[in-house]
C-alpha positions as CSV (number, residue, x, y, z in Angstrom):
1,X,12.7,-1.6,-1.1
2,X,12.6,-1.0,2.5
3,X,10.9,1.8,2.5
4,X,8.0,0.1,0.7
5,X,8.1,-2.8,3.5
6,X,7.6,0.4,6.0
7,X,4.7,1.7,4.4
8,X,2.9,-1.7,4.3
9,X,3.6,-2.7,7.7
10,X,2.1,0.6,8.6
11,X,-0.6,0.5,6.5
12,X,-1.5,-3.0,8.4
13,X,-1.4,-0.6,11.6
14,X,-3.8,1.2,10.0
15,X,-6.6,-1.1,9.1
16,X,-7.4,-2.1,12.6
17,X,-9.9,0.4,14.2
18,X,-13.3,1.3,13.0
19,X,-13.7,5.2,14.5
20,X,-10.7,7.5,12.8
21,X,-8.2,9.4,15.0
22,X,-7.0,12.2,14.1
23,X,-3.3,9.9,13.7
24,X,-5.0,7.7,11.3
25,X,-6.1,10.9,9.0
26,X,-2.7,11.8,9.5
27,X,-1.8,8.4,8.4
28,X,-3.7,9.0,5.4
29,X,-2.4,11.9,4.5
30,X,1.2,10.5,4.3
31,X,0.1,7.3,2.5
32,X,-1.6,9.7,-0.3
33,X,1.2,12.0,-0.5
34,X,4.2,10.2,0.2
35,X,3.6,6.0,0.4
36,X,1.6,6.0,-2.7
37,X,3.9,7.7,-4.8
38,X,6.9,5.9,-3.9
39,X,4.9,2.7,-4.5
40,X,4.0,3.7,-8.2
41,X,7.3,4.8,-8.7
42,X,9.1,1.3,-7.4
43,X,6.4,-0.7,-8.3
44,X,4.1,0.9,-10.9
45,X,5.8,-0.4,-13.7
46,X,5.6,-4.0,-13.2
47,X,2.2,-3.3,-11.1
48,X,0.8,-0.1,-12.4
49,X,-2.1,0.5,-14.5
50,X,-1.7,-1.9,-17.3
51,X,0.5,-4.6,-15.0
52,X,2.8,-6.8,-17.0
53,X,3.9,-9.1,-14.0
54,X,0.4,-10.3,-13.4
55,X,-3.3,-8.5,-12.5
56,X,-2.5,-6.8,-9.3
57,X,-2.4,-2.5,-9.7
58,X,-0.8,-1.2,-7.1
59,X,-1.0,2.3,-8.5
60,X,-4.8,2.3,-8.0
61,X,-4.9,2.1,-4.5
62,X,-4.3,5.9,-4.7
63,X,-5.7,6.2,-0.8
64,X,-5.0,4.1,2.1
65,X,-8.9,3.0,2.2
66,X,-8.4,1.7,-1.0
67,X,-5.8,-0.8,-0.1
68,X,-7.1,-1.5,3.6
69,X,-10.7,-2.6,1.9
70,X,-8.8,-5.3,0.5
71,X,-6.7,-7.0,3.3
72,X,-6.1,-10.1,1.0
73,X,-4.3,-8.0,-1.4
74,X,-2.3,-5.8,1.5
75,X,-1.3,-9.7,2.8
76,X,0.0,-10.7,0.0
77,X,2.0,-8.1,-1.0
78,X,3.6,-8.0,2.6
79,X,4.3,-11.5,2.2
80,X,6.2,-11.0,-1.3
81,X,7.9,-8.3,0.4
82,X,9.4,-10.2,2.5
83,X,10.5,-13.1,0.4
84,X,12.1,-10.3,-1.5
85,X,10.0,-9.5,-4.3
């Protein structure tokens, strides 16, 4: 679970410039290979493509443009994160 609550507080990192750097490709790069995986796999069944918990996909935010387009979404699942969810 920690992990996850890594990869979203860096993926908040992420979302504030509007040139890339050569980190932030790097950045995502590691979300696509690494982040987004382990969030399918810890998350995807409750939140994958057919959710059961409620409407929110987390598996089809397969790059980290997907997920920083929607900063209501990335906000609310930091804030279940940390309540423990």
């Amino acid at each position: 679970m920690r992990t996850v609550q890594y990869a979203v507080a860096l993926l908040a990192v992420m979302g504030g410039t509007a040139t890339i750097t050569a980190a932030e490709v790097k950045l995502a790069e590691a979300y696509a290979a690494q982040i987004h995986p382990l969030v399918v796999k810890t998350c995807g069944e409750c939140h994958g493509a057919e959710p059961k918990d409620n409407d929110l996909n987390l598996a089809g935010f397969a790059t980290s443009e997907s997920l920083l387009a929607r900063p209501a979404v990335l906000e609310h699942v930091i804030e279940r994160l940390h309540i423990g969810d």
